[in-house]
C-alpha positions in Angstrom: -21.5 -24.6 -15.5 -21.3 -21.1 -16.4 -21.3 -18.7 -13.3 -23.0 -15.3 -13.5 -20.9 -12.2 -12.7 -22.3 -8.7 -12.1 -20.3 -5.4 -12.7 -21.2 -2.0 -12.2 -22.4 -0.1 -15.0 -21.8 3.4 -16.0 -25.1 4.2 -14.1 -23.9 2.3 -11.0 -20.2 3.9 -11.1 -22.0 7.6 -11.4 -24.3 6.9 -8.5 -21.4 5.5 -6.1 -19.3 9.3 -7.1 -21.8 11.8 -6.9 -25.1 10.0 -5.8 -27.3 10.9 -8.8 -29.7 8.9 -8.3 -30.4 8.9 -4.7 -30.1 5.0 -4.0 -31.3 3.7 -0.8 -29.2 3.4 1.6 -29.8 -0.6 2.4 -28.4 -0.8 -1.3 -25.2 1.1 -1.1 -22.8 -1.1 0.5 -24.6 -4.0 -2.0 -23.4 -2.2 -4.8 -20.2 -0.5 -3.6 -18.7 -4.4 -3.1 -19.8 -5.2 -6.7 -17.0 -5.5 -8.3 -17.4 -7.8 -11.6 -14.8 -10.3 -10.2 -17.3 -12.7 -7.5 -20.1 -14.5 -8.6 -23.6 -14.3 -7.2 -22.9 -16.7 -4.5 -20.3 -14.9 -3.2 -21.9 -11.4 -3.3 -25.2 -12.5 -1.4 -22.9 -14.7 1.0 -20.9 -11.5 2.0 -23.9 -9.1 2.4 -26.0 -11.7 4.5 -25.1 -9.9 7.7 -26.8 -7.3 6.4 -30.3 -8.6 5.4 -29.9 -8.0 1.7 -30.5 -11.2 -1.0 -31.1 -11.8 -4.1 -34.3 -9.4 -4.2 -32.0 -6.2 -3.5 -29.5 -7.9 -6.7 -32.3 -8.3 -9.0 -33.6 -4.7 -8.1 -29.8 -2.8 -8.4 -30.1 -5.1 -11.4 -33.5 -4.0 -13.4 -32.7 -0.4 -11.9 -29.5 -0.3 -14.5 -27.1 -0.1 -11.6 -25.3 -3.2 -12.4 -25.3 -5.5 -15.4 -25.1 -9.7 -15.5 -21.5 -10.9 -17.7 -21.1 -14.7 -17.9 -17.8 -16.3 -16.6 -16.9 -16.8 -20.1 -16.3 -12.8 -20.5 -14.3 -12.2 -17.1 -11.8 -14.9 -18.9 -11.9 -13.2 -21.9 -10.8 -9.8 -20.6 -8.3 -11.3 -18.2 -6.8 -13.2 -21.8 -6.7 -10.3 -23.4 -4.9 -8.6 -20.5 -1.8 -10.5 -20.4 -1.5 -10.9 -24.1 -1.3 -6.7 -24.6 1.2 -6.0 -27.0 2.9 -3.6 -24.3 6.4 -4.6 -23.6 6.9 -5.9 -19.7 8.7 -3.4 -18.3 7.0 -0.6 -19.8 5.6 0.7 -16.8 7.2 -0.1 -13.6 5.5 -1.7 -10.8 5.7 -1.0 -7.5 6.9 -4.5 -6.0 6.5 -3.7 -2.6 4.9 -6.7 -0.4 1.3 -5.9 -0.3 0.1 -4.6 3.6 -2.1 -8.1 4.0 -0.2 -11.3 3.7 -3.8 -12.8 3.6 -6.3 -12.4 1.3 -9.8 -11.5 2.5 -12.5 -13.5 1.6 -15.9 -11.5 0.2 -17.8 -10.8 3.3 -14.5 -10.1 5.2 -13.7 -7.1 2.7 -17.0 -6.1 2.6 -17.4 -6.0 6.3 -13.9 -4.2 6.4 -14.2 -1.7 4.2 -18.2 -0.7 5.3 -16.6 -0.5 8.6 -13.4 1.6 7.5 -16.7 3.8 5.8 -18.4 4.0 9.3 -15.3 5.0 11.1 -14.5 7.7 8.6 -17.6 9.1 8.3 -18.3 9.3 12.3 -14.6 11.1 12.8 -15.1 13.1 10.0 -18.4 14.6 11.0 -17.5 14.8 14.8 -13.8 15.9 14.5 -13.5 18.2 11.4 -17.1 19.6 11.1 -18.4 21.7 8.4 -13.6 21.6 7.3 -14.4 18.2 6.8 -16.7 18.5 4.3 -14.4 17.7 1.5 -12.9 15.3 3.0 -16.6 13.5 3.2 -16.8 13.6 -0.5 -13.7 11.9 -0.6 -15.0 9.3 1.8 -18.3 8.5 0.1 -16.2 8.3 -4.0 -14.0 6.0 -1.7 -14.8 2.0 -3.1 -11.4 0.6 -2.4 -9.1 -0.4 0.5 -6.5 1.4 -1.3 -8.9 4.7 -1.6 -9.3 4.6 2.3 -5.5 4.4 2.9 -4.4 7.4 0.9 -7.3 9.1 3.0 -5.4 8.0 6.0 -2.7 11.0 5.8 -5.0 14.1 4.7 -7.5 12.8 7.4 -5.3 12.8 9.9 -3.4 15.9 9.5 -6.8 17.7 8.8 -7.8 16.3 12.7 -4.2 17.5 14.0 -4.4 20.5 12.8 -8.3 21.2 13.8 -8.1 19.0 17.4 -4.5 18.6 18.7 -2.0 15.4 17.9 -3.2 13.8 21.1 -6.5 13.1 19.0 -4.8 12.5 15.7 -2.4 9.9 17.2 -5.2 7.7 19.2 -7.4 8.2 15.9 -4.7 6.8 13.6 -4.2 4.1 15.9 -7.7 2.8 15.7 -7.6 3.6 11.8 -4.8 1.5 11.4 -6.4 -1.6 13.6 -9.4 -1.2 11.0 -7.0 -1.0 7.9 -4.7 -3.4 8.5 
């Protein structure tokens, strides 16, 4: 059986960095997890919690925000990945051990990272005000685990320097709880 996957499309990746076109707010976090790499199952399984189905997939879908690729393609590109005529050691990589031993299922990362999102943007607002403001834009281009942690430093030092370390220690401590 061949599995349906859905990726962003151009439209969809321009609307998560600047907002374009003014998506609803129920169907943000639907399409910030899309990702091209979980099938339908798994998409609708992780968002659940948050009333949206497959009606809210098949409207991101005829809206041009995402676009359907069978299984068959997702093989394809990860074939054509490993056999890239680039030598090995071309470009190091960082072989640190990643921060989670475990990997998160779907609605685990989705639930993690929308509430890294609602931390940040609550701080952000209350701590930083109208200074914060580019740090928000940062926050809402954010799609990533890995985009939230190298917001972890800047954040931080922005709410040290504007509220006292007191704050910015007790802040990182429930940011790292979140993130890790």
């Amino acid at each position: 059986m061949n599995k349906i996957y859905f990726d962003k499309t151009e439209k969809g990746r321009e609307e998560i960095v600047s907002r374009t076109y003014h998506l609803s707010a129920k169907l943000r976090p639907l399409l910030v997890i899309i990702d091209g790499k979980h099938t339908v199952e798994e998409l609708l399984k992780s968002v659940q919690g948050l009333g949206l189905s497959q009606v809210h997939l098949d409207n991101l879908l005829a809206e041009g925000f995402i676009a359907a690729r069978p299984a068959s393609t997702i093989g394809a590109q990860a074939t054509a990945a490993t056999t890239d005529q680039t030598p090995i050691n071309a470009n190091p990589i960082n072989l640190a051990p990643p921060k989670q031993a475990i990997p998160l299922t779907p609605e685990q990362s989705a639930a993690q990272l929308l509430m890294i999102r609602n931390f940040f943007n609550e701080n952000v607002k209350s701590n930083l005000g109208l200074r914060g403001f580019g740090m928000q834009l940062k926050v809402e281009r954010a799609e990533t685990l890995d985009d939230f942690l190298q917001l972890r430093e800047p954040f931080l030092e922005a709410v040290e320097k504007a509220k006292g370390e007191t704050l910015a220690k007790e802040l990182g401590n429930r940011l790292d709880q979140i993130l890790l």
